[in-house]
C-alpha positions as CSV (number, residue, x, y, z in Angstrom):
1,X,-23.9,-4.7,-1.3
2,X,-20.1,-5.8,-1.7
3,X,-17.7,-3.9,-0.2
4,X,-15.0,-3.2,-2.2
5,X,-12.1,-3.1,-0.2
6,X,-12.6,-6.9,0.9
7,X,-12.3,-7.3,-2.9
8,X,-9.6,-5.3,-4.8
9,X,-6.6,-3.2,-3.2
10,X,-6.5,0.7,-4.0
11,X,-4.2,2.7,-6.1
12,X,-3.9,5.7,-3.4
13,X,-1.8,9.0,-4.6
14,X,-1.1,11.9,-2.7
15,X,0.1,14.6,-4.9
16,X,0.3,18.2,-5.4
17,X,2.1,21.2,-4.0
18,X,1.7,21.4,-0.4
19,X,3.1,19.7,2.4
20,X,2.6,16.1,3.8
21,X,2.1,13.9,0.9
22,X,4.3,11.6,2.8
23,X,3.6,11.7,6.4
24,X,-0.3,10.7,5.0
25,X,1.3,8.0,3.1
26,X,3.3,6.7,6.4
27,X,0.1,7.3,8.2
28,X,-1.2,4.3,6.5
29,X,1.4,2.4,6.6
30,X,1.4,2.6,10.5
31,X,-2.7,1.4,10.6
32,X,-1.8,-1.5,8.5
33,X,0.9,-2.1,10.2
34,X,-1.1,-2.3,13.5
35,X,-3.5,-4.2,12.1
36,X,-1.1,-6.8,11.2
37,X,-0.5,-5.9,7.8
38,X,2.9,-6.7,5.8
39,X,3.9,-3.5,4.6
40,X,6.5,-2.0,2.5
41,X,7.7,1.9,1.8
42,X,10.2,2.4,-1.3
43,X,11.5,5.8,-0.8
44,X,12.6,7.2,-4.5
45,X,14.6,10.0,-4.1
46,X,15.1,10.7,0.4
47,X,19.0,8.8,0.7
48,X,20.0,6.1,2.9
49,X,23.0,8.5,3.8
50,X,20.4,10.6,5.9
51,X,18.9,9.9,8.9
52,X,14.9,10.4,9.0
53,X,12.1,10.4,11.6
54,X,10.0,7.9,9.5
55,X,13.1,5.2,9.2
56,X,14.2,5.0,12.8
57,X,10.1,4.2,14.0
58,X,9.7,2.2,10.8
59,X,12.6,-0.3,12.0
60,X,11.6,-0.4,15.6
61,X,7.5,-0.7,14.3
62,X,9.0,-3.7,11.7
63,X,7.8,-1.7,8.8
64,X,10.1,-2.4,6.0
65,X,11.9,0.7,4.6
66,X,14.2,1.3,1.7
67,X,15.6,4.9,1.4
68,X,17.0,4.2,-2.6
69,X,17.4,8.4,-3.5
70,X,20.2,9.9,-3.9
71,X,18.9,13.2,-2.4
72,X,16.6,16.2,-2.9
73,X,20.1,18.6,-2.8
74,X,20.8,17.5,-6.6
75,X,24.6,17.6,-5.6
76,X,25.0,13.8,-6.8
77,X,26.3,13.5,-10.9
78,X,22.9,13.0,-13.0
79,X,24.3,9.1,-13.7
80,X,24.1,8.9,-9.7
81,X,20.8,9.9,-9.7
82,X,19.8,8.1,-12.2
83,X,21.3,4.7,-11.0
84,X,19.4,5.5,-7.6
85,X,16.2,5.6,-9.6
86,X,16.6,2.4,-11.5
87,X,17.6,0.6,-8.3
88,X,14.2,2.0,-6.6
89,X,12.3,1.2,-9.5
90,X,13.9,-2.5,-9.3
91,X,12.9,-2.5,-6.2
92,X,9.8,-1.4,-6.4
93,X,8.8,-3.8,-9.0
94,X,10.2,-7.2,-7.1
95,X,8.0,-5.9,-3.7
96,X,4.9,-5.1,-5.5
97,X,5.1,-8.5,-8.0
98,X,6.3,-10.6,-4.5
99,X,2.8,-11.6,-3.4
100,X,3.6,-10.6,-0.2
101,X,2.7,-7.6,1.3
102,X,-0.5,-6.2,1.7
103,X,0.6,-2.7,1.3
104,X,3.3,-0.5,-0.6
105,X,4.5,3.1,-0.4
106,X,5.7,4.0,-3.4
107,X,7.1,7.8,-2.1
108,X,8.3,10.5,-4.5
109,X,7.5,8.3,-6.9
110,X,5.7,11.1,-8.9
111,X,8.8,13.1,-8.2
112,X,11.1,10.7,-9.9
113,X,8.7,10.7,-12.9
114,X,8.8,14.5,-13.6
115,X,12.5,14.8,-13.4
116,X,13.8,17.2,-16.0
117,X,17.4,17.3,-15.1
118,X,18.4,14.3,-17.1
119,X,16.0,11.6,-18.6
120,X,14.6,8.8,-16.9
121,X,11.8,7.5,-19.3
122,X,14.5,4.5,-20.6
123,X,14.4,3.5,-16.5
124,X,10.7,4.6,-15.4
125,X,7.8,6.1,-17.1
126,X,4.2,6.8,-16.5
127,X,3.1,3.5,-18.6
128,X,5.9,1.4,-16.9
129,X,4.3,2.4,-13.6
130,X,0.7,1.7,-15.1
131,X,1.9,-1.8,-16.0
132,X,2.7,-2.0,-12.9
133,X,-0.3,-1.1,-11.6
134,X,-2.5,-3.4,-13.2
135,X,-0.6,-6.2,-12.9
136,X,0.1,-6.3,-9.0
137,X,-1.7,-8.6,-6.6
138,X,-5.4,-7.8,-6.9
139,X,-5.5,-7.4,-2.7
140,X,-2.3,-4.9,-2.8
141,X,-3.2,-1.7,-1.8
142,X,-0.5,0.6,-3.6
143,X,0.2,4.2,-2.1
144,X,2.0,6.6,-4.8
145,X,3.0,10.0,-3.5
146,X,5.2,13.0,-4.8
147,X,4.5,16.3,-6.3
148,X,3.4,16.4,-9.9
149,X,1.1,13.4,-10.4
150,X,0.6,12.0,-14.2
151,X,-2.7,12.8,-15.4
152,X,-3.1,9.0,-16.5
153,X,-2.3,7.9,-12.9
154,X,-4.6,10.5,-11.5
155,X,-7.3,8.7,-14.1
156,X,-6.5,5.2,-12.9
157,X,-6.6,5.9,-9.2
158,X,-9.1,5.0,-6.4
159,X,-8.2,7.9,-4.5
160,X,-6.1,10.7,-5.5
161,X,-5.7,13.8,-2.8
162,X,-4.0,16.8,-3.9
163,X,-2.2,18.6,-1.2
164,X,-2.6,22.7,-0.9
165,X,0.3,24.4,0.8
166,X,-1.3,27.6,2.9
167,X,0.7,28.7,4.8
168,X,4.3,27.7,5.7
169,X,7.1,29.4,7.8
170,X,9.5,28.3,5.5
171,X,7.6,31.3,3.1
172,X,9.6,33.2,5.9
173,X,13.1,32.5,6.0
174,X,12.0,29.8,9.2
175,X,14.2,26.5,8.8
176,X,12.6,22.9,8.8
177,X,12.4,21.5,12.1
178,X,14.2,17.4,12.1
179,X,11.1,15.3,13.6
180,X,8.3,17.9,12.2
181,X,9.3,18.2,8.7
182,X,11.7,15.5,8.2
């Protein structure tokens, strides 16, 4: 019996509504990483002008990260948002066409695509990122997180895990804490 994995790289998304679709998605990246693997993350909407957990080990692992958002507060102009997204998405497209890693984190992607503020579609859409999809290196293995995951992505993934929030202290007034939640 083949094994697959020696074969074709996944299509990985974490989606949903709960917590962690990223820290899984870093997860990875961190065993690749320490199993030699070239690795890439494209953050879509965190922004460079914050300081997170996962870009301070990322630089000291050697992990390529780009933090490309513009925020989650929404206090940028919708034009700055949306020239953050088509830089990302640039971005995005040159790493995962390159040949040259063997992994890439595409995070908040899903978020990016569901958008309603202001349009996006003429920058990104579901069947721009499906293009993309089946035309990156056949040994990429391509992680796509974010809330609100396209039903055709959903169809065309290997593995799709839909996160369940629970239970959260934030339900209770309780702040995030910098290193546990971002």
């Amino acid at each position: 019996m083949r094994r697959l994995s020696q074969y074709k790289g996944r299509v990985i998304v974490y989606t949903g509504d709960g917590k962690g679709k990223t820290t899984a998605a870093l997860g990875l990246a961190l065993r690749a990483a320490g199993r030699g693997k070239k690795v890439a993350i494209i953050q879509f909407i965190k922004s460079p002008q914050r300081t997170y957990g996962e870009h301070i080990v990322c630089e000291k692992l050697s992990i390529e990260m780009h933090q490309m958002g513009a925020g989650f507060t929404w206090t940028k102009t919708p034009e700055e948002h949306r020239q953050a997204l088509k830089n990302a998405w640039s971005l995005a497209k040159e790493k995962v066409l390159s040949g040259q890693y063997d992994l890439i984190v595409l995070d908040e992607l899903n978020n990016a695509l569901a958008i309603d503020r202001f349009s996006v579609d003429d920058i990104v859409s579901i069947n721009d990122v499906i293009q993309l999809i089946q035309t990156r290196p056949p040994q990429l293995h391509l992680v796509i997180t974010g809330r609100s995951a396209k039903k055709e992505l959903i169809a065309l993934a290997d593995i799709v895990t839909e996160m369940k929030l629970v239970k959260h202290d934030y339900q209770e007034g309780i702040c995030a804490m910098k290193g546990i939640e971002f």
